[in-house]
N, C-alpha and C positions, 0 to 999 in steps of 0.2 A: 037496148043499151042498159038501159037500169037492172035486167036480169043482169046482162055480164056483170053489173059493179057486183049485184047482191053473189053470185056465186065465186066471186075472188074474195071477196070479206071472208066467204063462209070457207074458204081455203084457207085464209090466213088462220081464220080460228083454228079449225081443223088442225092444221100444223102444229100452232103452238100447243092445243091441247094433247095431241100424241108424244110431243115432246116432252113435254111435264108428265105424261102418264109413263113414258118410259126411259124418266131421268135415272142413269143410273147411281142412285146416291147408294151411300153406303158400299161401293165400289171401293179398293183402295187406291186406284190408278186416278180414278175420277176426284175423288175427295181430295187428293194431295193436289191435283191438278187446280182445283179452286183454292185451297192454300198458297201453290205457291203464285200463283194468280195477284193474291193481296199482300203476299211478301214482294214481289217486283215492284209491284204500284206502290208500295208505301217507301221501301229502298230507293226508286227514284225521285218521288216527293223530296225525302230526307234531301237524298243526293246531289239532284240536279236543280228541281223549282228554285229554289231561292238563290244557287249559287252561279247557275249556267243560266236558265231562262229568263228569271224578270230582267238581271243586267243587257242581257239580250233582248227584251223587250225594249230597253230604255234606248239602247242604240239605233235599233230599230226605227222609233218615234223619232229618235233626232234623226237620222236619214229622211224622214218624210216630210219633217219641222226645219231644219238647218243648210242639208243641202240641196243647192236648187236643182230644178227639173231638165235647165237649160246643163247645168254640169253633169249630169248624170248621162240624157243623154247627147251629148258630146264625145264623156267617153268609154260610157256603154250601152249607147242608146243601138238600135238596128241600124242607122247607117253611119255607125263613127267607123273609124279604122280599125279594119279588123285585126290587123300584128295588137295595136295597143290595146283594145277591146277584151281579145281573149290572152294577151298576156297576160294583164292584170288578174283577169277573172282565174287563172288559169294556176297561178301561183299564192291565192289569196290565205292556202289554208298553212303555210308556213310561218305565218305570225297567229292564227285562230287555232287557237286548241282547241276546238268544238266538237261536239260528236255530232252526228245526224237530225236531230229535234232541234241543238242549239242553233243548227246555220238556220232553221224555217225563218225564225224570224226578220233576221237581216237578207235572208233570199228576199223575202216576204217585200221587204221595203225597198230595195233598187228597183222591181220589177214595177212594181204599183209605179214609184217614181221617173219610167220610162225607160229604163234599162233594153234591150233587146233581147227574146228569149235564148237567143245562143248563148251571150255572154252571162245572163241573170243563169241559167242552166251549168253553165259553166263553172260558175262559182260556186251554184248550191253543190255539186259533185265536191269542187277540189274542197270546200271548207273544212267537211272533216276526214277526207281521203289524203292531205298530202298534209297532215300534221308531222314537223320534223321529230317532234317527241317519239311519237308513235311508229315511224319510221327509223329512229336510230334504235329505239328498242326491240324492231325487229328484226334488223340486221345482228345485234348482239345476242338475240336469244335463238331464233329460227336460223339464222345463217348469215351471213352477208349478199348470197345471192337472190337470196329473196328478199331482202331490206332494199337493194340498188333496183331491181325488178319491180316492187311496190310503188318504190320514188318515182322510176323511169314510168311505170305504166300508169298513175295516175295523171301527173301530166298531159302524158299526151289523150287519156281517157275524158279529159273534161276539157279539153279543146275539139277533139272528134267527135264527143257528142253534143256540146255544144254547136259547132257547125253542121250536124246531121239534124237535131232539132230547127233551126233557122230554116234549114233548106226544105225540111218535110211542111213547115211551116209557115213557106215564104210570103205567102198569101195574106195570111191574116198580118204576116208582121207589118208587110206593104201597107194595109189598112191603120195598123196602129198609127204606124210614119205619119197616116195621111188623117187621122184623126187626134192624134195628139199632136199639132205643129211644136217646134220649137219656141222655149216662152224666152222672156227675156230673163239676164242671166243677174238680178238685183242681188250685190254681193251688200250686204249687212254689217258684215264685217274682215277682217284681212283673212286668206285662206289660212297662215301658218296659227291664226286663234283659233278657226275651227279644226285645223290640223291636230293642235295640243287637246281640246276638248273631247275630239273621238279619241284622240291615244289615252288619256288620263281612264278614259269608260271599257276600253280595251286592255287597256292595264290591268284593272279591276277583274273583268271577266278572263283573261289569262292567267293571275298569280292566284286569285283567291281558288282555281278549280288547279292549281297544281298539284301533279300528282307524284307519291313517293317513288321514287330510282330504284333500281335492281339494289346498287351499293349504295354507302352508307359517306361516303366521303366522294370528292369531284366540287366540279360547277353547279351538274345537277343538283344533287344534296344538301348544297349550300343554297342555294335560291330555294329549294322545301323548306327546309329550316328555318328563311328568314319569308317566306311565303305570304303572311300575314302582316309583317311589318312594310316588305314592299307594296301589299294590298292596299294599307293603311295610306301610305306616302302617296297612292294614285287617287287615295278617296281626297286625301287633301288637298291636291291639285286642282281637283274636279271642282271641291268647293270655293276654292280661290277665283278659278276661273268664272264661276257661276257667277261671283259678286262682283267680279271686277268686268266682264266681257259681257255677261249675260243680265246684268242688272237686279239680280235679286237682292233682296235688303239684305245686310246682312246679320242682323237680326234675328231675322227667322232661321238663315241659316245655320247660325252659332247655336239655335236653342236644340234644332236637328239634330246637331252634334255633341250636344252635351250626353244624352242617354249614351250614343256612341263611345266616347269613349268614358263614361262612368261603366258601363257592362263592361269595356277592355279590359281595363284597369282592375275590376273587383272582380271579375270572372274569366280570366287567362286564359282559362282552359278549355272555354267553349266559346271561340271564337265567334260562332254562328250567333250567337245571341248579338252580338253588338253591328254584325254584319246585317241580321237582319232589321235589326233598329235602324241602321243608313240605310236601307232601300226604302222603311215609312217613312224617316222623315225626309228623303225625297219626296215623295209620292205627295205628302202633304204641304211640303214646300213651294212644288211644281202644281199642283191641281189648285193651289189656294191664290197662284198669281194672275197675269193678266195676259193679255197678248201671245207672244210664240211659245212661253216656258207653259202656260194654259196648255195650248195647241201638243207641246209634248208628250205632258203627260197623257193626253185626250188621247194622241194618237198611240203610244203605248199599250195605253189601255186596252186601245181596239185590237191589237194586235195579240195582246191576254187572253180576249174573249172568245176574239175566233181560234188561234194555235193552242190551247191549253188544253178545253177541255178533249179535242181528240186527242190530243197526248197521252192522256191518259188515261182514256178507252182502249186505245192502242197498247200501249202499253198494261192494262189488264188483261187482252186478250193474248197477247205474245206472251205473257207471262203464265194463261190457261193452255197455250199450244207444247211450249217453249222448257218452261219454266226458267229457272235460274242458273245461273253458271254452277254444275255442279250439281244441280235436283232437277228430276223428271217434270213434262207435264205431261199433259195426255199422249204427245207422242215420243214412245220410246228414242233417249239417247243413243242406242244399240243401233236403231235403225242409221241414224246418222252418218256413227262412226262406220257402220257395215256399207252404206251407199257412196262414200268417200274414198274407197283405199284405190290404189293404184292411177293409172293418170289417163283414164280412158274418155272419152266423150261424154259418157252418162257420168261420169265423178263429176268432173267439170262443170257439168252442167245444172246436177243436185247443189255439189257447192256453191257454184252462185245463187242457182234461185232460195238456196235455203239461207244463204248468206242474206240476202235481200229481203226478206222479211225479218230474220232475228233481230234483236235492238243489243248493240253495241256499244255499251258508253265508254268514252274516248281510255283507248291502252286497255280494256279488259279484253280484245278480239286475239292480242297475243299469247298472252296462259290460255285462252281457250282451243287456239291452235296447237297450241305447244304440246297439250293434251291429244288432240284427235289427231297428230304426225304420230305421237307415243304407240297410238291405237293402228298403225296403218294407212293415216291419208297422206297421199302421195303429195309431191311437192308442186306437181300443176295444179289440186284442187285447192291447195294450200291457196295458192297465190290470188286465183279463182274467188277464195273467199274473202281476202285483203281485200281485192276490187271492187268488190260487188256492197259486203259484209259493213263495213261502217259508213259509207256515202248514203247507206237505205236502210227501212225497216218499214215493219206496217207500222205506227206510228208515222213516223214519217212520211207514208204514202197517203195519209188519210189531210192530212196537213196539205200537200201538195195538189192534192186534189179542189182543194177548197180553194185554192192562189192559181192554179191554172186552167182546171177542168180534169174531169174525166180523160178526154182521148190525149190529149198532151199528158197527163201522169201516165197512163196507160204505154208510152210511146218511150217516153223518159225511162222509166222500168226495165221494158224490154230491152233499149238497146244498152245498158247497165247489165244486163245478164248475159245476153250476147254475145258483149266485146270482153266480159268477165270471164265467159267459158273459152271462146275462141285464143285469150289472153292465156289460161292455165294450159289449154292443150298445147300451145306453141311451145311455152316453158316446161312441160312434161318433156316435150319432144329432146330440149336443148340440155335439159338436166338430166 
């Protein structure tokens, strides 16, 4: 036994040292590869951390802190109703503008909180597969038949795989049933306060990550335009709510908000500043109190410590395979475009799985399409990568590996690439 350990040690060294002896630095495919590497990771730092994630952490923690165990699973625990179950789950991503990183966390929290993996599964697909944004901007850009097709096929993608997850997985869920019983369902306070409370936080995370419109004039353009001030009007809510429902002095919370909107006010033009000022002085707010707002931020936190830092491992290494929208990494864009064209089984099937690792943040997966149709990919792998392409990523796999396991991510994946290819050759055929 102790030979085997010593002769895998001396492999692993082995390894590394050949790999360091034959790094090819000074390459220029390779060099630009670790550039654009630490331009993705630092693009979504900018991008996403502060504006998509922590609010998403914070939802998160109150899913774990606010709503009880007995309401979740009621109705989406493994034996609620499955019409309601996976309706819900099924349609979630029509108010969540989320991309694929943003749903881990609020995945994260139903499922811990008893949800059943069909419908918790369910939800992580539809949150950032069936965004209406992102959906009407493909119909206007890519076509209308693949905008109706994306709508249609995600739907019913996060209900079919959700019910093939529960079923592959019947076993263990029996067990959950049987080891998590139902608790009792101690309401705290009236549903429609903690109704306004998650929308006021959902508010937040929807307007402050709005993104600019094709045009210039509309609905859309007008809610960009006033983006920040709607932001604003949900952060206020949130604090009123906090003082009046949730018992924080309001004291502390007035001092939180003074940096807030003193940066608004003397700094217009960089909103981020003052937005990041209201996530510390929550954080300091909520970790400095007692009882459930305690319990929040606590649980938030944990949900930081574990989803973040692979995020952004994740998103280092897609960004060395990958690069950026528009710059190489290690593997050539040509190959891509050349493994995509026409509507054969191998397109379909490249485009999802390649869709499924790349990282998509929410409406960039359009100009990226819009691009590779220019180049020759047909309209089945097209679609193929809509399904596949922002529901996943490796980030996102590494995240879900941590909340479910290995063979359940492993499972989840696959049938995401599957019904993604089997999805593009259908609509090859029809188009």
């Amino acid at each position: 036994m102790k030979i085997k350990i010593e002769w895998r040690s001396f492999a692993v060294i082995a390894a590394v040292f050949l790999a360091c002896f034959y790094l090819p630095v000074g390459e220029a495919r390779f060099d630009n590869s670790i550039l654009e590497a630490f331009h993705l990771v630092k693009w979504y730092a900018r991008e996403h951390v502060l504006l998509c994630l922590i609010p998403a952490f914070f939802i998160a923690g109150a899913i774990s802190v606010f709503v009880s165990q007995a309401s979740v699973m009621k109705y989406l625990g493994a034996g609620a109703n499955k019409i309601v179950a996976y309706g819900v789950a099924s349609v979630s991503g029509t108010i969540l503008a989320v991309c694929s990183c943003t749903v881990l966390p609020l995945f994260a929290g139903i499922y811990r909180m008893g949800a059943g993996l069909g419908p918790a599964t369910a939800f992580l697909y539809s949150g950032p597969a069936i965004n209406v944004l992102s959906i009407v901007l493909t119909a206007r850009i890519l076509g209308p038949e693949l905008g109706l097709a994306r709508a249609l096929g995600a739907v019913v993608f996060s209900v079919v795989i959700g019910l093939l997850m529960h079923l592959i997985f019947r076993r263990e869920e029996k067990e959950r049933i049987i080891n998590a019983p139902l608790m009792p369902d101690e309401v705290k306070r009236p549903l429609w306060q903690n109704g306004l409370y998650f929308a006021a936080m959902v508010g937040i995370l929807i307007f402050a990550n709005w993104g600019r419109p094709e045009n210039d004039s509309g609905t859309w353009a007008l809610i960009f335009n006033l983006k920040w001030q709607i932001t604003a009007i949900c952060a206020a809510l949130l604090a009123l709510i906090l003082i009046a429902w949730f018992k924080m002095p309001w004291w502390k919370v007035g001092l939180a908000a003074l940096p807030v909107a003193g940066l608004a006010f003397f700094f217009p033009e960089i909103p981020l500043l003052a937005f990041t000022a209201g996530l510390l002085g929550l954080s300091v707010v909520s970790n400095t109190e007692t009882g459930e707002n305690e319990e929040w931020f606590d649980s938030s936190w944990g949900f930081a410590k574990q989803i973040l830092p692979l995020l952004l491992v994740g998103v280092l290494v897609a960004g060395l395979l990958l690069g950026r929208v528009g710059h190489e990494g290690l593997i050539p864009s040509g190959w891509v475009a050349d493994a995509v064209g026409g509507n054969s089984l191998r397109a379909n099937f490249f485009a999802s799985f390649a869709g499924a690792f790349m990282y998509f943040a929410t409406l960039t997966e359009v100009p990226i399409l819009q691009g590779l149709i220019g180049n020759g990919m047909g309209k089945g792998p097209a679609l193929a990568l809509l399904l596949a392409g922002p529901a996943l990523s490796l980030p996102n796999m590494l995240v879900i590996r941590s909340v479910l396991g290995t063979v359940k991510t492993v499972v989840f994946v696959l049938l995401v690439i599957v019904m993604a290819t089997i999805s593009g050759v259908l609509f090859g055929l029809l188009i």
